[in-house]
VMD Tcl script that draws the C-alpha trace (Angstrom):
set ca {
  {-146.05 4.00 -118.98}
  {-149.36 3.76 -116.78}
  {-148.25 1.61 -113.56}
  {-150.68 0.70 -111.00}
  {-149.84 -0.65 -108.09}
  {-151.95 -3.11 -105.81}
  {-151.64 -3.89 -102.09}
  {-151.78 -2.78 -98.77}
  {-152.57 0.66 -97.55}
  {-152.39 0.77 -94.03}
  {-150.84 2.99 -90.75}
  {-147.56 2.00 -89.53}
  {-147.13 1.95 -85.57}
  {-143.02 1.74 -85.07}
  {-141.47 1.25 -81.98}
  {-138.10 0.75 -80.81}
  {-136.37 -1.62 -78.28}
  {-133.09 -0.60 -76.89}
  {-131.80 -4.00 -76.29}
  {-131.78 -7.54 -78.67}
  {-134.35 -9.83 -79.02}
  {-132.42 -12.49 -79.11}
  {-131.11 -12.07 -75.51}
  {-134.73 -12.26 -74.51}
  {-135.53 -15.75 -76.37}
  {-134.30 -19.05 -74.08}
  {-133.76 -21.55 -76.25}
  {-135.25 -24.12 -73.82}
  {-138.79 -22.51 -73.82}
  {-139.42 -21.79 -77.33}
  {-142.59 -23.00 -77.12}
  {-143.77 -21.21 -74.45}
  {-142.91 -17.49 -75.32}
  {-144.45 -15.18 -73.46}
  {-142.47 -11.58 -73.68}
  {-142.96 -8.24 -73.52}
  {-140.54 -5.37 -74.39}
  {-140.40 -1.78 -72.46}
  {-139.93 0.07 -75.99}
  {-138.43 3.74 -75.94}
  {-140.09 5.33 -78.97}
  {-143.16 5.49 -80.71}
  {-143.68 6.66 -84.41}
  {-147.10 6.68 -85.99}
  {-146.64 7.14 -89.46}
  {-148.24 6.51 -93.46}
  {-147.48 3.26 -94.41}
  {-148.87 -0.33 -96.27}
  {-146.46 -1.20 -99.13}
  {-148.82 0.07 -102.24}
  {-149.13 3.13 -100.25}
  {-145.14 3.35 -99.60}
  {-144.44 1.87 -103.40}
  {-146.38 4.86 -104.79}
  {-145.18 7.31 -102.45}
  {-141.67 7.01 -103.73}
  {-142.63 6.60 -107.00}
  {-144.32 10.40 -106.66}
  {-141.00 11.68 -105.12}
  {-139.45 10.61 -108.17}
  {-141.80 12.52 -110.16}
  {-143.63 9.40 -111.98}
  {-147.43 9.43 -111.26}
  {-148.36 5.65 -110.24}
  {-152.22 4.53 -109.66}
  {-152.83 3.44 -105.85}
  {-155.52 0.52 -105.94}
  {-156.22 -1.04 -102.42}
  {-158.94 -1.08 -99.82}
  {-159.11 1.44 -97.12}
  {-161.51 2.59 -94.44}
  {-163.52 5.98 -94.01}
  {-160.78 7.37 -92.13}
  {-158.44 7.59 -95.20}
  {-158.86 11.19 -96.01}
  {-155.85 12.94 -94.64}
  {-153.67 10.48 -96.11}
  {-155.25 10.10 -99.42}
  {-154.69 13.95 -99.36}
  {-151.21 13.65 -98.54}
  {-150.79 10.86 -101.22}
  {-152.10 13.16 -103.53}
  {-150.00 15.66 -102.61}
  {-147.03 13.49 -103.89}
  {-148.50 12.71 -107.20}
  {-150.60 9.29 -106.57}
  {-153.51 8.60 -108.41}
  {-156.01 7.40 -105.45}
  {-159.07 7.53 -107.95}
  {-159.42 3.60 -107.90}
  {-159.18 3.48 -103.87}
  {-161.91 1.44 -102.28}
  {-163.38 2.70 -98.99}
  {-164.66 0.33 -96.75}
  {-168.26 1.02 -94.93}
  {-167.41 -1.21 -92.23}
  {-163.69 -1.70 -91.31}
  {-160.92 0.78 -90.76}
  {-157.77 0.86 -92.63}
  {-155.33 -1.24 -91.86}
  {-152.39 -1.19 -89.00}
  {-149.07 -2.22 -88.97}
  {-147.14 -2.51 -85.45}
  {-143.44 -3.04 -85.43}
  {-140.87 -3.44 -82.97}
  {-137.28 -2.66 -84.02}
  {-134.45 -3.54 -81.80}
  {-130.55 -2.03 -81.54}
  {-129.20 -4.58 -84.28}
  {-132.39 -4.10 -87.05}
  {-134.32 -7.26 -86.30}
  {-138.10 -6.73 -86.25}
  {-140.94 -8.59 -84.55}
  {-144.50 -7.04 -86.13}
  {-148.56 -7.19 -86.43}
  {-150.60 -6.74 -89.49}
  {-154.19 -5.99 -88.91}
  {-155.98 -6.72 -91.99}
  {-159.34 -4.22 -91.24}
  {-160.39 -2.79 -94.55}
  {-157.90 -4.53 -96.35}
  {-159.79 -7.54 -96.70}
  {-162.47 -5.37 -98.88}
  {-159.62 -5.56 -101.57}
  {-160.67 -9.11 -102.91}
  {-164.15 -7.33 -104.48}
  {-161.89 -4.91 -106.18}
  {-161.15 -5.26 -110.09}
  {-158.87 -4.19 -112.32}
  {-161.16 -3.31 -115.50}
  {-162.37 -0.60 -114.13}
  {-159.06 1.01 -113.38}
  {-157.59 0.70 -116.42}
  {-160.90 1.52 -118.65}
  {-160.62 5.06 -116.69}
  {-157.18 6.28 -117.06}
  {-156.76 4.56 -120.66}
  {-155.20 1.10 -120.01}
  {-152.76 -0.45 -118.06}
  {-148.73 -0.99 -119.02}
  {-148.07 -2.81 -115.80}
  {-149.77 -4.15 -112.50}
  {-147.52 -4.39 -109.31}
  {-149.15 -7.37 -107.28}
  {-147.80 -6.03 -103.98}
  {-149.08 -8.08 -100.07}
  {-152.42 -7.43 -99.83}
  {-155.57 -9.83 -98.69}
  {-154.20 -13.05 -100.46}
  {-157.90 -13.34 -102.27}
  {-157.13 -10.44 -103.85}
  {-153.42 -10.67 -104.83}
  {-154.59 -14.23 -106.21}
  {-157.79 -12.27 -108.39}
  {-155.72 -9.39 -109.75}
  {-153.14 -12.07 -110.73}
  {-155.01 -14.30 -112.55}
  {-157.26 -10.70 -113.72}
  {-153.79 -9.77 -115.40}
  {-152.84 -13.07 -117.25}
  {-157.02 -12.78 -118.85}
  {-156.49 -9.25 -119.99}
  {-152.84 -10.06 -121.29}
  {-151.94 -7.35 -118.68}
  {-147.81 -7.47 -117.03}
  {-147.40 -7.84 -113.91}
  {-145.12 -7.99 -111.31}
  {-145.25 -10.38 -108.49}
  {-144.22 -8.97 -105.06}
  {-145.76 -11.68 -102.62}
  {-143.37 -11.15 -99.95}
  {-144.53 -11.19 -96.48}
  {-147.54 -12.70 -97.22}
  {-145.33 -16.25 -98.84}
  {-145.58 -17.13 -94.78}
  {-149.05 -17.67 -95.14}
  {-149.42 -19.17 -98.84}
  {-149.32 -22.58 -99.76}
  {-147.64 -23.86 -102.36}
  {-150.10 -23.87 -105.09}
  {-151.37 -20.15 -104.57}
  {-147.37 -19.05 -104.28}
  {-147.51 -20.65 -107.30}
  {-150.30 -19.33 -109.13}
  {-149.38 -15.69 -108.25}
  {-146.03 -15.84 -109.84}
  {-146.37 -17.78 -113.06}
  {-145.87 -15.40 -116.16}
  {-144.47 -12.44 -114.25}
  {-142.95 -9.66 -115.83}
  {-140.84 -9.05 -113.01}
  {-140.83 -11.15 -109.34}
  {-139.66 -9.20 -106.33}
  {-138.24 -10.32 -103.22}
  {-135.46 -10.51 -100.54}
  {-132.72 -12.99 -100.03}
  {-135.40 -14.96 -97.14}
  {-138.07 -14.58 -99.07}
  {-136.43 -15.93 -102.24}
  {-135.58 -19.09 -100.83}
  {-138.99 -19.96 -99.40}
  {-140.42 -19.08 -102.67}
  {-138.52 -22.10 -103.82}
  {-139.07 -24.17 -100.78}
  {-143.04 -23.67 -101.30}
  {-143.18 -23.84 -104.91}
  {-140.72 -26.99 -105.21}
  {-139.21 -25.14 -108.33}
  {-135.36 -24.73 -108.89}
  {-133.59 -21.26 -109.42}
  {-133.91 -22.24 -113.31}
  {-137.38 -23.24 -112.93}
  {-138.26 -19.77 -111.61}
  {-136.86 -18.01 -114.38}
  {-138.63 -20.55 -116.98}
  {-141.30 -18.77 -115.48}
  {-140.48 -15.27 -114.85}
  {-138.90 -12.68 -117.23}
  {-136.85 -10.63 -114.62}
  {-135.66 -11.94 -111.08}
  {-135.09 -8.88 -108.86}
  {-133.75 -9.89 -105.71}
  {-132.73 -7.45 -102.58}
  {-129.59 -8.16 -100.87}
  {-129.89 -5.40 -97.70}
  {-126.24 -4.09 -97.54}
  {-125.22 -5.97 -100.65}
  {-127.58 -4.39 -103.08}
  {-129.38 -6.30 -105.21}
  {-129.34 -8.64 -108.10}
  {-131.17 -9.42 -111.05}
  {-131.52 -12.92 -112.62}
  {-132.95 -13.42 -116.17}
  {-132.87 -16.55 -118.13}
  {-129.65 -17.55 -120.40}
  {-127.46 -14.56 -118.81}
  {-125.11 -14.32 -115.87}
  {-127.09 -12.81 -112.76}
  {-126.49 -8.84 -112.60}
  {-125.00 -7.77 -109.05}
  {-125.87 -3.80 -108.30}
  {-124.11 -2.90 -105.32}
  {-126.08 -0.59 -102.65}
  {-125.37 3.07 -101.95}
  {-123.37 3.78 -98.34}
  {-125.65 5.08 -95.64}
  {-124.23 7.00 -93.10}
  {-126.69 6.15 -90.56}
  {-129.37 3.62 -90.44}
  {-132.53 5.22 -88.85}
  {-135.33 2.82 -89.77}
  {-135.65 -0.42 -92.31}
  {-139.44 -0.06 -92.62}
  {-140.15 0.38 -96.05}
  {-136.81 -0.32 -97.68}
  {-137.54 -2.61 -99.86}
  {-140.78 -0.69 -100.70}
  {-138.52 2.42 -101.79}
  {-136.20 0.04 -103.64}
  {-139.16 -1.39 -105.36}
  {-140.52 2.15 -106.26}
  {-136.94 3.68 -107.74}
  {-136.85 0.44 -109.84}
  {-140.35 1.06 -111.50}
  {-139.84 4.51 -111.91}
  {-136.72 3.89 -113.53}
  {-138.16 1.07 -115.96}
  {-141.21 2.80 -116.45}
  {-138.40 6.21 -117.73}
  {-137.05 3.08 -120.30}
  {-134.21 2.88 -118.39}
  {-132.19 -0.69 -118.61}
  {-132.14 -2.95 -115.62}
  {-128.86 -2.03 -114.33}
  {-129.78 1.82 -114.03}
  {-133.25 0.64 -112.43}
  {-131.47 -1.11 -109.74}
  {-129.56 1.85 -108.99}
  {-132.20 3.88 -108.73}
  {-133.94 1.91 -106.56}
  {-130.62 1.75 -104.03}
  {-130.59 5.20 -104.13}
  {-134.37 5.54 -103.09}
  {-133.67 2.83 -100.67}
  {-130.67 4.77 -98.98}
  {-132.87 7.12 -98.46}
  {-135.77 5.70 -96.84}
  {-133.45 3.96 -94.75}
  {-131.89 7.17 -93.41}
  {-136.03 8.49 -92.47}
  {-137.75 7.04 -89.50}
  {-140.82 5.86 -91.26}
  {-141.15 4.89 -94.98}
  {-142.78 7.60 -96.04}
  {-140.97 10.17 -94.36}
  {-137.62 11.24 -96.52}
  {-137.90 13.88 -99.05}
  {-135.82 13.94 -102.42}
  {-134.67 16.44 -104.40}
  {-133.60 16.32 -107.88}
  {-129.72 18.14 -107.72}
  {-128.96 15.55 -104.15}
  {-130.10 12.56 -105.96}
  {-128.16 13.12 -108.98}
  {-125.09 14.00 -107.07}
  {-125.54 10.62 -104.79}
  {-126.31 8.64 -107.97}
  {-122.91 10.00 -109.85}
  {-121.08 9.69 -106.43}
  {-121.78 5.72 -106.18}
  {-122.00 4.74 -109.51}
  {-120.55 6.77 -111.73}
  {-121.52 10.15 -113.86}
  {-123.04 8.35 -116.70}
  {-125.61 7.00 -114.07}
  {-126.76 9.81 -113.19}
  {-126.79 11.80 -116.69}
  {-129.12 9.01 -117.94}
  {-131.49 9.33 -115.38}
  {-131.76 13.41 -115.14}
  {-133.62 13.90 -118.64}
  {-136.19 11.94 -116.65}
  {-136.21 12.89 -112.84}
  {-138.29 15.57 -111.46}
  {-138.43 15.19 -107.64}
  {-140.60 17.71 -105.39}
  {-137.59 19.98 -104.84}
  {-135.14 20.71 -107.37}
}
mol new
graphics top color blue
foreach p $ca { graphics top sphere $p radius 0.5 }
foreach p [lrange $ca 0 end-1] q [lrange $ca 1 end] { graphics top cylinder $p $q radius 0.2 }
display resetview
């Protein structure tokens, strides 16, 4: 099953607050805030959600195809993506912007207050999908991940022409869509992606009910952070996967991108929904236990055992025919 995966590629600047945001925030001025917070750490690392989507996708040993817009300063990391089996063939490199940058502040109870700089990413919107799939022999599924909303809306509608799946994975950029686009880019979905927040202002934007969304979607995947996750198709009862304990939380940036990236893998292996779901908790755990989402390392025997441990041997002896992580 050839995947590719749309979106942002992009450096990730994280840096951590000691203290809680919310002490800082008076609810008197809140429209005046002016703040600044004395951060203790700073972690420069890969990130952009194609970028961290494929990433874990190549830890799992399934090849996905990176398409996104990027400036001239991409080699190292296209190298390293490489390096972790990501097809970066269809990668666009901007002649006049750099690649994109991502700055996020985490404080001591996991909020997040961040910046997106869009720099090359904008370039994505000339970007089409033909191409891509002419060269490595078609196209099974498309992930629409955030990206330059022009181009999310174009490889959308690019998809329903060709008769191409997709799945629609708007998230962060639903803050900045209207109604009609949020609309537009997740009619006829394969699969729609999101968190608990972002699910319900997918609704509030679109006007559509929970029914209406899966009139129009074939698979609901929903992320419920400590609760796992659940999956909503129509005319059955909503599947609850619970998550995988984590010891210790190190850094939330790129969760949901790891989750995302174990559940692909696993439905791209023809794995049913249940056992993608786990997968993807198990990738999550894992990139939740790495500061920076591109920064934990699997291997084949520890994800087995971790899979069997939460969920039960069967679990994992249906995935290991399939799994084939960097170390064994």
């Amino acid at each position: 099953m050839r995947i590719a995966v749309t979106g942002s590629i992009a450096t990730d600047h994280l840096m951590t607050f000691p203290g809680r945001f919310t002490d800082q925030l008076l609810p008197d001025q809140l429209d005046r805030v002016s703040l600044s917070f004395l951060v203790d750490e700073l972690e420069i690392r890969r990130g952009g959600i194609a970028a961290n989507i494929c990433f874990g996708m190549g830890s799992l040993g399934k090849e996905s195809i990176l398409v996104g817009s990027v400036g001239d300063d991409f080699a190292d990391y296209r190298s390293w993506l490489e390096r972790h089996g990501v097809d970066t063939a269809s990668v666009h490199v901007s002649e006049l912007h750099h690649t994109a940058r991502f700055l996020c502040t985490t404080d001591q109870d996991q909020n997040q207050i961040a910046t997106f700089y869009a720099g090359a990413m904008s370039e994505a919107r000339s970007i089409e999908l033909k191409p891509v799939a002419d060269r490595v022999g078609g196209l099974d599924l498309v992930v629409i991940s955030p990206n330059d909303p022009e181009a999310m809306l174009r490889h959308t509608d690019e998809c329903r022409a060709r008769g191409i799946p997709f799945a629609a994975d708007p998230s962060q950029q639903l803050a900045r869509m209207d109604g009609p686009d949020v609309r537009r880019l997740i009619d006829g979905a394969a699969y729609l992606f999101s968190n608990e927040y972002e699910k319900a202002l997918a609704e509030e934007k679109t006007g559509w009910s929970e029914q209406e969304f899966l009139d129009r979607v074939q698979v609901r995947v929903t992320t419920l952070g400590p609760k796992g996750a659940i999956i909503d198709r129509k005319g059955e009862e909503g599947l609850h996967v619970p998550a995988v304990p984590v010891a210790k939380v190190v850094d939330p940036t790129g969760v949901g991108d790891a989750f995302r990236a174990g559940f692909l893998t696993a439905v791209a292996w023809g794995l049913p929904l249940e056992r993608a779901a786990q997968v993807g908790n198990v990738t999550a755990a894992y990139a939740l236990e790495a500061a920076g989402p591109q920064e934990y390392t699997l291997s084949t025997s520890a994800f087995l055992e971790r899979l069997a441990g939460t969920y039960g041997a069967s679990a994992a002896d249906d995935v290991r025919p399939h799994i084939s992580c960097p170390n064994p």
